[in-house]
MIPADREN-909654 format. One record per residue (C-alpha): residue number from 1; x, y, z. Coordinates in Angstrom, 2 decimals. Example, Ala and Ser with C-alpha at 12.3 -4.5 7.8 and 13.67 -1.06 7.14 Angstrom:
residues 2
   mitor        c1        c2        c3
       1     12.30     -4.50      7.80
       2     13.67     -1.06      7.14
END
This chain:
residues 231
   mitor        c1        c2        c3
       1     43.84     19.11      4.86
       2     44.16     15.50      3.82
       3     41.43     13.15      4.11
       4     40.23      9.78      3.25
       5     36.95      8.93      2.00
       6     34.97      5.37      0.54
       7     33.07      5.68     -2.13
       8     30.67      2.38     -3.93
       9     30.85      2.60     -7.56
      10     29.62     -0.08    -10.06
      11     29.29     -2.33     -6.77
      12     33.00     -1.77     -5.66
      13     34.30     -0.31     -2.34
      14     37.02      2.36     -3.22
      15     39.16      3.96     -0.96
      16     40.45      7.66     -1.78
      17     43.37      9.23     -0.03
      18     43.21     13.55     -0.74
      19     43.17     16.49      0.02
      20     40.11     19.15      0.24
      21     41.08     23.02     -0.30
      22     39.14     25.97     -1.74
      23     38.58     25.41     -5.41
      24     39.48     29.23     -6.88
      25     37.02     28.74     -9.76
      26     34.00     27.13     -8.28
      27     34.44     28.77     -4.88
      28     33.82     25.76     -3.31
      29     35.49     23.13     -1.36
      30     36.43     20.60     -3.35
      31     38.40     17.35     -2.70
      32     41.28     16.55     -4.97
      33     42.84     12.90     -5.37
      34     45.54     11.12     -7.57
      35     45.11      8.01     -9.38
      36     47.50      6.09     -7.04
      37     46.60      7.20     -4.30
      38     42.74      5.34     -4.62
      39     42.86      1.21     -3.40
      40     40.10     -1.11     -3.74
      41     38.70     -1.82     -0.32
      42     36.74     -4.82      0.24
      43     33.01     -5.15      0.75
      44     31.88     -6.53      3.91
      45     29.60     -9.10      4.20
      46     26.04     -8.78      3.88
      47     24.22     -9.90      6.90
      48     21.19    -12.26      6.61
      49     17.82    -11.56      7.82
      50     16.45    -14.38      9.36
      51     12.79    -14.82     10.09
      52     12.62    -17.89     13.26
      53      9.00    -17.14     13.93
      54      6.88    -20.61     14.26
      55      4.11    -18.31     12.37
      56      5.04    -16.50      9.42
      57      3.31    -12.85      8.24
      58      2.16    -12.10      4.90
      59      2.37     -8.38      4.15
      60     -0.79     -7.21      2.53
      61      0.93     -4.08      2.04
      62      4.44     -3.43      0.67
      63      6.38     -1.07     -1.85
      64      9.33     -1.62     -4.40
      65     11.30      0.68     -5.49
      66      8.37      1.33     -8.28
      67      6.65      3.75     -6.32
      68      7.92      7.27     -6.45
      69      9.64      8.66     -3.45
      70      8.75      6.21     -0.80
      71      9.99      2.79     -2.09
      72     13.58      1.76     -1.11
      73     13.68     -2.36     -1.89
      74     15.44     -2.53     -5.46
      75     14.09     -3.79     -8.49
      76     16.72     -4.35    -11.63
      77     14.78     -4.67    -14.61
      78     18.14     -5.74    -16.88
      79     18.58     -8.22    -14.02
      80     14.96     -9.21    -13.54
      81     15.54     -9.22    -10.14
      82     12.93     -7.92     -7.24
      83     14.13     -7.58     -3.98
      84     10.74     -7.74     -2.27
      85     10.18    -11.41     -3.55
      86     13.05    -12.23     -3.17
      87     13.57    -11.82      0.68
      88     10.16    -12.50      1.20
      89     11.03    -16.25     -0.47
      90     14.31    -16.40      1.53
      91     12.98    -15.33      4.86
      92     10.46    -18.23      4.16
      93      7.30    -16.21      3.45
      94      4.28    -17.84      1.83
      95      3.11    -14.61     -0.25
      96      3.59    -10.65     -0.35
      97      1.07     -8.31     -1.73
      98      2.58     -6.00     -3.95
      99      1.05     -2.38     -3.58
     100      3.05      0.21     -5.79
     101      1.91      4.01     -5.82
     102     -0.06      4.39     -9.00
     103      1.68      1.96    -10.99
     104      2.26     -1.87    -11.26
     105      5.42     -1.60    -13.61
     106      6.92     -4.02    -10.91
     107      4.23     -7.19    -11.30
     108      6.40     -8.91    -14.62
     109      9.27     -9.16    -12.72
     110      7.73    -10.49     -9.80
     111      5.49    -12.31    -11.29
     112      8.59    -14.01    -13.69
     113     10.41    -14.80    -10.21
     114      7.33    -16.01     -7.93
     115      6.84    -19.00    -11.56
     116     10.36    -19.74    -11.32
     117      9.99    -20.39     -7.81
     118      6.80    -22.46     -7.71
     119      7.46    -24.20    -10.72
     120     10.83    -26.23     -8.61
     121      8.12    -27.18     -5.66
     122      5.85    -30.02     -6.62
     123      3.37    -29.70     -3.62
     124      1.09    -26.54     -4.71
     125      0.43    -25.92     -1.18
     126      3.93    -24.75     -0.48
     127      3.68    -22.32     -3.16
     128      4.93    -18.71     -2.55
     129      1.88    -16.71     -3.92
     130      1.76    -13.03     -4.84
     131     -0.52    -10.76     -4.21
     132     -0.80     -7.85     -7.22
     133     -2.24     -4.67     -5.81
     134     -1.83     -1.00     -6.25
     135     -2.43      2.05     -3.94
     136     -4.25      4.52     -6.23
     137     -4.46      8.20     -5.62
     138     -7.86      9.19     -6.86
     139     -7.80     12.57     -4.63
     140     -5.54     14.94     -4.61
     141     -5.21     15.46     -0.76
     142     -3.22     18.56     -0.72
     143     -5.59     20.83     -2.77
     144     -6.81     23.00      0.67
     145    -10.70     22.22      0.34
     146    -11.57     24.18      3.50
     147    -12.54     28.15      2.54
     148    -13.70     30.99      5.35
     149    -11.98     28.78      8.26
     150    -11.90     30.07     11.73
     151    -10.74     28.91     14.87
     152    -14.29     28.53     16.12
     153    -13.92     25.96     19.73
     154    -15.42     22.24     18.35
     155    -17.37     22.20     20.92
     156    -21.03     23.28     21.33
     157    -21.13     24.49     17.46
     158    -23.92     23.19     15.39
     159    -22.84     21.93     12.35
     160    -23.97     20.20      9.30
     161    -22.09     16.78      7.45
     162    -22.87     15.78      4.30
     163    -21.78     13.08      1.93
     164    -22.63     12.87     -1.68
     165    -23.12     10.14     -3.84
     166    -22.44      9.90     -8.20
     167    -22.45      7.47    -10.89
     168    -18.34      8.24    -11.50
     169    -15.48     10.83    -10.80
     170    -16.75     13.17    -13.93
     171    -17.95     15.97    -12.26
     172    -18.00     18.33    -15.01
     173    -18.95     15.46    -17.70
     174    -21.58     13.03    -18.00
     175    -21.79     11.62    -14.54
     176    -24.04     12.88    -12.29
     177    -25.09     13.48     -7.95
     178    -27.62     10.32     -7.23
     179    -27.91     11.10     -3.69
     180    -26.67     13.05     -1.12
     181    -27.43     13.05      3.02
     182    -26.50     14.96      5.65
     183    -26.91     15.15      9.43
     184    -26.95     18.43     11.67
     185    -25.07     17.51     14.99
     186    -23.62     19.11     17.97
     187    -20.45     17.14     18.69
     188    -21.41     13.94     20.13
     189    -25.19     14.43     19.66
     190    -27.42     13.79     16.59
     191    -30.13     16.99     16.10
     192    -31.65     15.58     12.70
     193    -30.58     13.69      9.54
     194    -31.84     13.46      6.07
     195    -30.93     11.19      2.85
     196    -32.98     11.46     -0.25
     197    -32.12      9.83     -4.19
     198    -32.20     12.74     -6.60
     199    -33.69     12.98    -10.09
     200    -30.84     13.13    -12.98
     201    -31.79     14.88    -16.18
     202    -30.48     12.08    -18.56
     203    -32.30      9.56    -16.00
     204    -29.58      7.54    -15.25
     205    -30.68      7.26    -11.69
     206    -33.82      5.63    -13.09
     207    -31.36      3.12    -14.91
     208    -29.33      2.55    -11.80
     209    -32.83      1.81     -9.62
     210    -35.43      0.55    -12.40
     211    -35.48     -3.00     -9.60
     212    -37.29     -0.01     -7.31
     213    -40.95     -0.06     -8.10
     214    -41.07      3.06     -5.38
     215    -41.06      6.29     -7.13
     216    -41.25      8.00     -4.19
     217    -37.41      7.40     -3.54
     218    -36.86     10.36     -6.06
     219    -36.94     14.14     -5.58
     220    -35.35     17.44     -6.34
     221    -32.09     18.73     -5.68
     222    -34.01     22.10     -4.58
     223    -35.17     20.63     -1.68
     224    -32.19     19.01     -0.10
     225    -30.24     22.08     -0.31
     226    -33.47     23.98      1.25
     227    -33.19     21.71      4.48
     228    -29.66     22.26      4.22
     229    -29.73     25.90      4.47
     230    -33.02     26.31      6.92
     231    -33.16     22.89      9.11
END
C-alpha cells in the first residue's frame, strides 16, 4: 500500500512518498521510503492573533511550557525566547502574570525580554509589566484522606467539621497544633460550635500571643477532643 505522509523536522515541512507493509522482524507495520522519493514541502503561513478589543485583559494566571504536563506555549532557552511574553507584547497586552507549576525556571527569560522591551519605550506608563508568580502544590491531593466511607444520604446526618490551625507544615517536627475549632451541623443548620487556642509544650503559642494579656485563651488539647467525641 503506498502512502504519503508530512512530517516537521528541524522546522522543515517534508513530504514522504512509501509504502507501509508488515515488517517480518518487528511484527509491525512499518512504513518504508527512499531518499528520492522525500520533497521539501513548504510551510504555510502562520496566522496572526489579533486582539481589537478597546479594553485589553491582563492574565493573572498563565503557564509556559515550564510547568510539567499542562503547559503548551514554548520557551527556548538557547533562543531566549518566551512565547507567553511574547504574544502577550504583540497582541498589545500591558502585563501577564507568570504562574508555573512548582517552578519559576521561566522568569530570566521573561524577565530578559519584558527589559528589552521597556527599555525602547520612553513613557514608563506604556510599559509591558510582568507579573512573577508560581502555583505551588503544598498538598498532595490524590493521597485518599477519607477512611470507613459509606454511602450514608447527606441529608439529615449530624456531623462534625473541624479545622486546625499550626505554626508550619512540620507535623512530625518542631511545629506544633495552636488551635483547632469545629462545628456540629445538620446540613444547612448550625447545632453548636467551639474554637479554643491550645497550650504547646515548647510554648511557642505563648510566643506567637505574648500581645494577649488573657490567659484564659489557653487550654488543653484533652478537652477539645472530649467535646468532640461527646457534644
Amino acid at each position: 500500500m503506498k502512502v504519503k505522509i508530512v512530517l516537521l523536522r528541524l522546522l522543515e515541512l517534508k513530504e514522504f512518498l512509501g509504502k507501509v507493509a508488515m515488517d517480518k522482524y518487528s511484527n509491525e507495520l512499518t512504513f518504508t521510503t527512499r531518499y528520492k522519493d522525500v520533497e521539501k514541502v513548504e510551510k504555510e503561513k502562520e496566522e496572526k492573533i489579533v486582539d481589537d478589543a478597546p479594553v485589553k485583559r491582563v492574565e493573572l494566571h498563565a503557564h509556559t511550557m515550564m510547568s510539567q504536563m499542562d503547559g503548551i506555549t514554548r520557551v527556548d532557552l538557547g533562543k531566549h525566547t518566551c512565547e507567553l511574553v511574547s504574544k502577550c507584547i504583540d497582541m498589545g497586552y500591558r502585563g501577564v502574570a507568570i504562574t508555573d507549576h512548582n517552578g519559576c525556571q521561566a522568569f530570566p527569560i521573561a524577565y530578559g525580554i519584558i527589559s528589552g522591551y521597556n527599555k525602547k519605550i520612553e513613557d514608563p506608563s506604556k510599559h509591558f509589566k510582568g507579573l512573577y508568580g508560581t502555583e505551588l502544590t503544598v498538598v498532595d491531593d490524590t493521597v485518599n484522606i477519607v477512611v470507613r466511607s459509606d454511602d450514608r444520604c447527606f441529608d439529615g446526618t449530624t456531623f462534625v467539621v473541624f479545622d486546625t490551625e499550626t505554626t508550619g507544615f512540620n507535623a512530625g517536627g518542631s511545629d506544633q497544633m495552636i488551635e483547632i475549632g469545629a462545628v456540629k451541623i445538620i446540613p444547612f443548620i448550625l447545632l453548636t460550635s467551639h474554637s479554643h487556642y491550645i497550650v504547646c509544650p515548647k510554648g511557642i503559642v505563648k510566643q506567637l500571643f505574648k500581645r494577649n494579656e488573657n490567659s484564659s485563651i489557653f487550654c488543653d488539647l484533652e478537652a477539645i477532643f472530649h467535646f468532640l467525641r461527646h457534644k
